[in-house]
C-alpha positions as MATLAB code, in Angstrom:
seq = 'XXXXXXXXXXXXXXXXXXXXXXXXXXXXXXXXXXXXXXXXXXXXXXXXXXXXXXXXXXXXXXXXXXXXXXXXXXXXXXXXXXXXXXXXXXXXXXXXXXXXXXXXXXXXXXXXXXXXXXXXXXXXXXXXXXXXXXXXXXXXXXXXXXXXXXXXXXXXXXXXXXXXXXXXXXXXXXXXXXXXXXXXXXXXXXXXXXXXXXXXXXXXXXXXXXXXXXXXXXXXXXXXXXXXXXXXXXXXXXXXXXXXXXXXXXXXXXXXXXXXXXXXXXXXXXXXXXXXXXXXXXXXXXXXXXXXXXXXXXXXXXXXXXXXXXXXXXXXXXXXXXXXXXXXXXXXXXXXXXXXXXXXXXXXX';
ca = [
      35.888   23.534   14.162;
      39.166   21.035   13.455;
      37.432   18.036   14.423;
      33.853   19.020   13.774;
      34.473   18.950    9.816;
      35.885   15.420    9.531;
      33.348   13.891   12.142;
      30.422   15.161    9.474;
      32.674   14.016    6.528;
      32.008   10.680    8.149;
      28.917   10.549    9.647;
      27.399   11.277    6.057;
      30.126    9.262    4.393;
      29.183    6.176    6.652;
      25.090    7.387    6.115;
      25.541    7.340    2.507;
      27.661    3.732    2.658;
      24.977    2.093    4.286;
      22.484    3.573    2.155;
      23.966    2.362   -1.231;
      24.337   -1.166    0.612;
      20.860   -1.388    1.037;
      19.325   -0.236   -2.463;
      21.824   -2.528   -3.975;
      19.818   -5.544   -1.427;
      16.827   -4.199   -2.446;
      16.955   -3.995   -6.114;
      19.205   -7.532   -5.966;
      16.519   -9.549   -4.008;
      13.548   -8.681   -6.716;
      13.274  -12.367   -8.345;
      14.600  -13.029  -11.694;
      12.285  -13.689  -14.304;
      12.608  -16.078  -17.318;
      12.669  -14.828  -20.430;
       9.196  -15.424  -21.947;
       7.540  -14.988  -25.665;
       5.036  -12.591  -26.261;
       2.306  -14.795  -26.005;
       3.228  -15.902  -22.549;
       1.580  -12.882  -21.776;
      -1.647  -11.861  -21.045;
      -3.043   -8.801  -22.667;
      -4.074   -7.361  -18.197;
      -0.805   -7.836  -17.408;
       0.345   -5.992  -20.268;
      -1.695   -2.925  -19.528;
      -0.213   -3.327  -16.075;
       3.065   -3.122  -16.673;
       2.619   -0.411  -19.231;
       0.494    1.488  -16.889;
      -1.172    0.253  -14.056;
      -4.437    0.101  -12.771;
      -5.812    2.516  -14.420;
      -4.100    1.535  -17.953;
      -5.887   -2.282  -17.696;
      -9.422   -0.469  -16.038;
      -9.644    1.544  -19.541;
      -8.471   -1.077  -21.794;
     -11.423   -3.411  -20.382;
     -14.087   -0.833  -20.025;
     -12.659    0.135  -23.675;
     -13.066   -3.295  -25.182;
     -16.226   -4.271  -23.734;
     -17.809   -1.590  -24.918;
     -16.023   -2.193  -28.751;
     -17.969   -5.494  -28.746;
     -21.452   -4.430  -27.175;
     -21.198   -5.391  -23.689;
     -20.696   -1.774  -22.336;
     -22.205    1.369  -23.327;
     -20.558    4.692  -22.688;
     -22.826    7.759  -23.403;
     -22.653   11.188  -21.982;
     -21.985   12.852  -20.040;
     -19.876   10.140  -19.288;
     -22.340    7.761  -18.109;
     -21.837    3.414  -18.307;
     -25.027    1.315  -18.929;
     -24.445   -2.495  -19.326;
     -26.250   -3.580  -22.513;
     -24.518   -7.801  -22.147;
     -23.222   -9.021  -18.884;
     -20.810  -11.328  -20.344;
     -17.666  -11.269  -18.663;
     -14.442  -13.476  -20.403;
     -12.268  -13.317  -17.603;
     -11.356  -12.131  -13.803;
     -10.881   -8.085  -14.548;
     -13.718   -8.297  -16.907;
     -16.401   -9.265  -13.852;
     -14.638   -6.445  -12.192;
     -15.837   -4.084  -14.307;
     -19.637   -5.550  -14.118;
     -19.225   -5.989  -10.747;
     -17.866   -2.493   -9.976;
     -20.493   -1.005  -12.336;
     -23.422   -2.749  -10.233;
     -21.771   -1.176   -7.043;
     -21.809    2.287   -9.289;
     -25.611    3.760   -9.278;
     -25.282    6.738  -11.756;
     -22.759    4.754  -14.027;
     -20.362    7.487  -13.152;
     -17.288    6.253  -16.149;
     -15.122    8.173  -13.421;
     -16.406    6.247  -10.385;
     -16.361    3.068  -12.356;
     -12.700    3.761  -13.532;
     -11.565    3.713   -9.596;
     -13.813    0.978   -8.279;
     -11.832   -1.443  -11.208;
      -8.796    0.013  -10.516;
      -9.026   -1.114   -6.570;
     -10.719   -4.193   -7.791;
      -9.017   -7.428   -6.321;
      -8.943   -8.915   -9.849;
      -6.936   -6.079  -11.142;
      -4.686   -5.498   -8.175;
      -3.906   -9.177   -8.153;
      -2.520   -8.852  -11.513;
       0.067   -6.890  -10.228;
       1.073   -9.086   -7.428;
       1.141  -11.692   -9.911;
       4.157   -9.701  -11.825;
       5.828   -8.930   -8.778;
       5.826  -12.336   -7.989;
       7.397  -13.548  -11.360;
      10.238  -10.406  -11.206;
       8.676   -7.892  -13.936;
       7.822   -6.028  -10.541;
       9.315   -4.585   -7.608;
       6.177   -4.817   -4.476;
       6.191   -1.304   -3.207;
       6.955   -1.973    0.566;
      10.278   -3.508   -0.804;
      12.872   -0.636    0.613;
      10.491    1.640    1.418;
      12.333    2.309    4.841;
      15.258    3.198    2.655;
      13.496    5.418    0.777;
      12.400    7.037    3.674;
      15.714    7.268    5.140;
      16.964    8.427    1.493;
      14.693   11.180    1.816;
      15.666   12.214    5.197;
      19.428   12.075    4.324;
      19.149   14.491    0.754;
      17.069   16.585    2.991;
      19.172   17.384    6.126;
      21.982   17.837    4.430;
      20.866   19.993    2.172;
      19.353   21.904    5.203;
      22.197   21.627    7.464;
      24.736   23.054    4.551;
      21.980   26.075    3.978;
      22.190   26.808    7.562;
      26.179   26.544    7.807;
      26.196   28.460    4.996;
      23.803   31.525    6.390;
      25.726   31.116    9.547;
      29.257   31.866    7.886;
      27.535   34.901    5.748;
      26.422   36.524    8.839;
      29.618   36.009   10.996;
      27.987   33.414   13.027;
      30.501   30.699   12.414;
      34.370   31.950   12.054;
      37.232   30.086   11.416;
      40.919   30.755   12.339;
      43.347   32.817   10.265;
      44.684   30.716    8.136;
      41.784   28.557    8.165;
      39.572   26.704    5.370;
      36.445   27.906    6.008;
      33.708   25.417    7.547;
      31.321   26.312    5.069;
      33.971   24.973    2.435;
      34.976   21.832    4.565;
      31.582   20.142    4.720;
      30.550   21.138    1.277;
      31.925   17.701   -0.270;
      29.803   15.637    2.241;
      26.922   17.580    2.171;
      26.879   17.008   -1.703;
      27.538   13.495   -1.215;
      24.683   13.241    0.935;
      22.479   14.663   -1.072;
      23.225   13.256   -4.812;
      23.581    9.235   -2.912;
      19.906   10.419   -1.309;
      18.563   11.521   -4.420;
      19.453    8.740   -6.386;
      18.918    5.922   -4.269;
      15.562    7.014   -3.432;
      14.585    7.140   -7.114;
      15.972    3.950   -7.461;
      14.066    2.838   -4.532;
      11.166    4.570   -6.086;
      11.037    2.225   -9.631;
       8.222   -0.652   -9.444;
       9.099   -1.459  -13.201;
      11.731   -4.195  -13.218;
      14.472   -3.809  -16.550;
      12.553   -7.984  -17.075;
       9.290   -5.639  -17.405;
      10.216   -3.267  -19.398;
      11.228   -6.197  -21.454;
       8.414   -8.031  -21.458;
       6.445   -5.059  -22.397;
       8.781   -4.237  -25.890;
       8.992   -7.698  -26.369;
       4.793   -8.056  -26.793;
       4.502   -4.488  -28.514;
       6.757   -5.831  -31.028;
       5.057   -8.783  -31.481;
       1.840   -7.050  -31.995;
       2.803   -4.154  -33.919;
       0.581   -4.349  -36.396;
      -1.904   -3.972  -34.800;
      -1.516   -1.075  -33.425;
      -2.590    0.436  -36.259;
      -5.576    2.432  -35.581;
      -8.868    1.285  -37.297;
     -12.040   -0.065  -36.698;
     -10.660   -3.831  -37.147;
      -8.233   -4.078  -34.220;
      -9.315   -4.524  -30.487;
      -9.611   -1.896  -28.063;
      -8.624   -3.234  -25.264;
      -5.335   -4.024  -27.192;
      -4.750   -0.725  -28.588;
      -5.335    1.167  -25.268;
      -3.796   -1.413  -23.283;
      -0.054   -0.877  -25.545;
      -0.852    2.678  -26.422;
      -3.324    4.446  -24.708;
      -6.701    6.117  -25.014;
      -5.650    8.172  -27.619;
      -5.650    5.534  -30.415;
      -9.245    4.865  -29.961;
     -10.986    4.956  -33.208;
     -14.662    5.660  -31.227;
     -14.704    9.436  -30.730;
     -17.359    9.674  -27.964;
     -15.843    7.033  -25.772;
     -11.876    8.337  -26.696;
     -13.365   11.854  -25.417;
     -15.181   10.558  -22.197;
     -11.782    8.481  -21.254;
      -9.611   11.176  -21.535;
     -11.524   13.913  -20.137;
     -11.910   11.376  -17.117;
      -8.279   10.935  -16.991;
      -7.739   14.542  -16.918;
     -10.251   15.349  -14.040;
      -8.597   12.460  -12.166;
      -5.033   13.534  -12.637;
      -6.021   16.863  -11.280;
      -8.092   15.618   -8.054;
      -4.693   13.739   -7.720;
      -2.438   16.174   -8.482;
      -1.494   16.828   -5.060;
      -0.259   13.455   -4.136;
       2.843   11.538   -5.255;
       4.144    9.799   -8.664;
       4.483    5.722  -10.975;
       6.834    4.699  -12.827;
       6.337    2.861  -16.113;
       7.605    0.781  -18.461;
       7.334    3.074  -21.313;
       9.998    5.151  -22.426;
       9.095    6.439  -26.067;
       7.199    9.366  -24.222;
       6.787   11.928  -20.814;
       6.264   10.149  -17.835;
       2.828   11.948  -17.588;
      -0.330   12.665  -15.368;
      -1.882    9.790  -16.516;
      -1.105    8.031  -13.380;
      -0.922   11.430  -11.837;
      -2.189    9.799   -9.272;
      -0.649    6.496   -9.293;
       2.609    6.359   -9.190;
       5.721    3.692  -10.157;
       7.195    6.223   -7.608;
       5.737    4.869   -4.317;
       4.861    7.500   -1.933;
       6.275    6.540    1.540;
       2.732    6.427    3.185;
       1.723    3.925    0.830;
      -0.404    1.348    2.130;
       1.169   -2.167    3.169;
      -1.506   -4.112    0.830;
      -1.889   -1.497   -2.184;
       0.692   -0.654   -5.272;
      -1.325    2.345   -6.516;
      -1.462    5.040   -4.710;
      -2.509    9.014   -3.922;
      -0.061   10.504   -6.903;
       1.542    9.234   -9.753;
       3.835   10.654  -11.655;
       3.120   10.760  -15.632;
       2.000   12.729  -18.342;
      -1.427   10.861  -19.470;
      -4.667   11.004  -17.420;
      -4.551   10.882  -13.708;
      -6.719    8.838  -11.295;
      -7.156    7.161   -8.199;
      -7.103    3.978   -6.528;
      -8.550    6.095   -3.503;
      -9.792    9.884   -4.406;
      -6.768   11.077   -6.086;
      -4.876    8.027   -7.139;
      -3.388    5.858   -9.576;
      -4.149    7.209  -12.853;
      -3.772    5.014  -16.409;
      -3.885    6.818  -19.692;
      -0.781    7.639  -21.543;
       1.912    7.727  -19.117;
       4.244    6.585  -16.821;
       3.777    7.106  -12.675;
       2.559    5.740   -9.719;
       1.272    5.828   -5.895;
       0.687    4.170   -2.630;
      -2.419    3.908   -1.291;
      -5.838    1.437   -2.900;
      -8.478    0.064   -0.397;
      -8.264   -3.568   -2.647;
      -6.035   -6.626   -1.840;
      -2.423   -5.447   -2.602;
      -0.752   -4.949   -6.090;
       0.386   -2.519   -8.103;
       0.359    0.512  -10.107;
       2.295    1.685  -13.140;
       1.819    3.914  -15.831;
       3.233    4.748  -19.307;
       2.869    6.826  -22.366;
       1.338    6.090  -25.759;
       3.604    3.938  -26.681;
       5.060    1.581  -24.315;
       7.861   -0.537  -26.206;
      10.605    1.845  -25.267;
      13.627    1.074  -22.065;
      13.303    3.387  -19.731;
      10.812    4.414  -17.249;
      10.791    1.901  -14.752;
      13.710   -0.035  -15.161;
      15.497   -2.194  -12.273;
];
């Protein structure tokens, strides 16, 4: 037992060096933005950053059917009364409808969140540095995961072996147990902590951008029948809506989807001002390490809003912050945040 200590001191000490170099390449190779005004931005990218997919599919199902184009009835059926579409993620949503038979809101909510249009939006901020694309590191967050998890294993089992008189040292002797405890802890809090940062799609520039336009348009977040929709949901969330039948058919879609993706893995947001929540319960910042090679959202998000897919079960938008892996769309990303999406923290760089 001399020698076996110190060799697993620095196996995991080396593990955990190499691991550290890495994130820090990661995180250090995400571009660097300029620093933009508020009206630089546009409103989809917005929603995007303050919560994904499924934040900018509600804020343009919400503000097309503010102005006519869309009507939502129940139970939670879409009917197209204009098709008029303004812009890319707007035909989406026609487009997606057309493709959805029994105007299902919850059906139409996923086919816009896979949408090219929308997904594009988040390649778009990935490209300009407000993003980190989710196959950036994810080897390292496997291997993160891998490293937290065998040592915590490995020190459990050491630690049952010692209890039971399996492993003995000599008299006189620190016992093994107590020699590997400070590298098994290392391994684990380095794991942990890399792999969250690993995990964050929202750069510190999006969180930015994100407080920056939410500043600029603070008044009008105040809820009444005079402000835009798409505006409020897209910088709050569904919550603010002033139409009751359409607030209560969003949100009770967001639910259902958060559960049906409850199961898979979490997104993080730009929003800090409230709960990383279940509205991207599906969708996650958080990239599950299965997560598709062309897709940002995924099968779980992590948030506390409404929950949805980019698949069955993921990428959720509503109030909250999370995120997933896997959409069948051309690659982007998901994110999610809470009501109020001005604040620093959930997906900084």
């Amino acid at each position: 037992m001399n020698m076996l200590a110190p060799l697993v001191t620095l196996v995991i000490a080396a593990s955990s060096l190499l691991l550290v170099a890495r994130t820090v390449h990661v995180v250090r190779a995400t571009p660097r933005p300029k620093r933009r005004k508020a009206t630089a931005y546009e409103l989809w990218e917005i929603a995007f950053l303050a919560g994904g997919p499924a934040r900018v599919a509600d804020a343009a199902i919400a503000g097309m059917h503010q102005d006519g184009r869309l009507a939502v009835g129940g139970p939670g059926v879409v009917s197209v009364r204009q098709a008029v579409a303004y812009d890319p993620v707007e035909t989406a949503v026609l487009d997606s409808l057309a493709r959805t038979p029994d105007g299902a809101l919850d059906t139409l909510r996923r086919h816009v969140m896979r949408a090219p249009a929308v997904q594009a939006v988040g390649d778009r901020l990935a490209k300009r540095g407000l993003m980190r694309n989710p196959r950036a590191g994810r080897p390292w967050r496997r291997y993160a995961a891998w490293q937290s998890g065998i040592c915590a294993a490995g020190f459990v089992l050491v630690l049952l072996f010692t209890l039971t008189g399996a492993i003995t040292g000599a008299n006189g002797e620190t016992p093994f147990v107590v020699q590997v405890l400070p590298a098994a802890l290392l391994g684990i809090v380095t794991g942990a902590v890399c792999r969250k940062v690993l995990s964050r799609r929202v750069t510190r520039a999006g969180v930015s951008a994100v407080r920056t336009f939410r500043t600029a348009h603070k008044a009008d977040l105040v809820s009444d029948a005079t402000q835009s929709a798409a505006l409020l949901v897209a910088l709050g969330s569904t919550a603010l809506l002033v139409d009751d039948v359409l607030r209560d058919h969003l949100t009770e879609v967001q639910h259902s989807m958060a559960g049906a993706g409850a199961s898979a893995a979490p997104y993080s947001g730009s929003s800090s001002t409230t709960s990383t929540g279940s509205s991207n319960a599906s969708c996650g910042w958080n990239v599950p390490d299965d997560s598709s090679d062309t897709a940002w959202c995924g099968s779980s998000c992590g948030g506390s809003g409404s929950g949805s897919g980019c698949g069955s079960s993921s990428c959720g938008g509503g109030s909250s912050c999370g995120g997933g892996s896997s959409c069948g769309s051309s690659g982007s990303s998901c994110s999610s945040s809470s009501s109020s999406c001005g604040g620093g923290g959930c997906g900084g760089s």
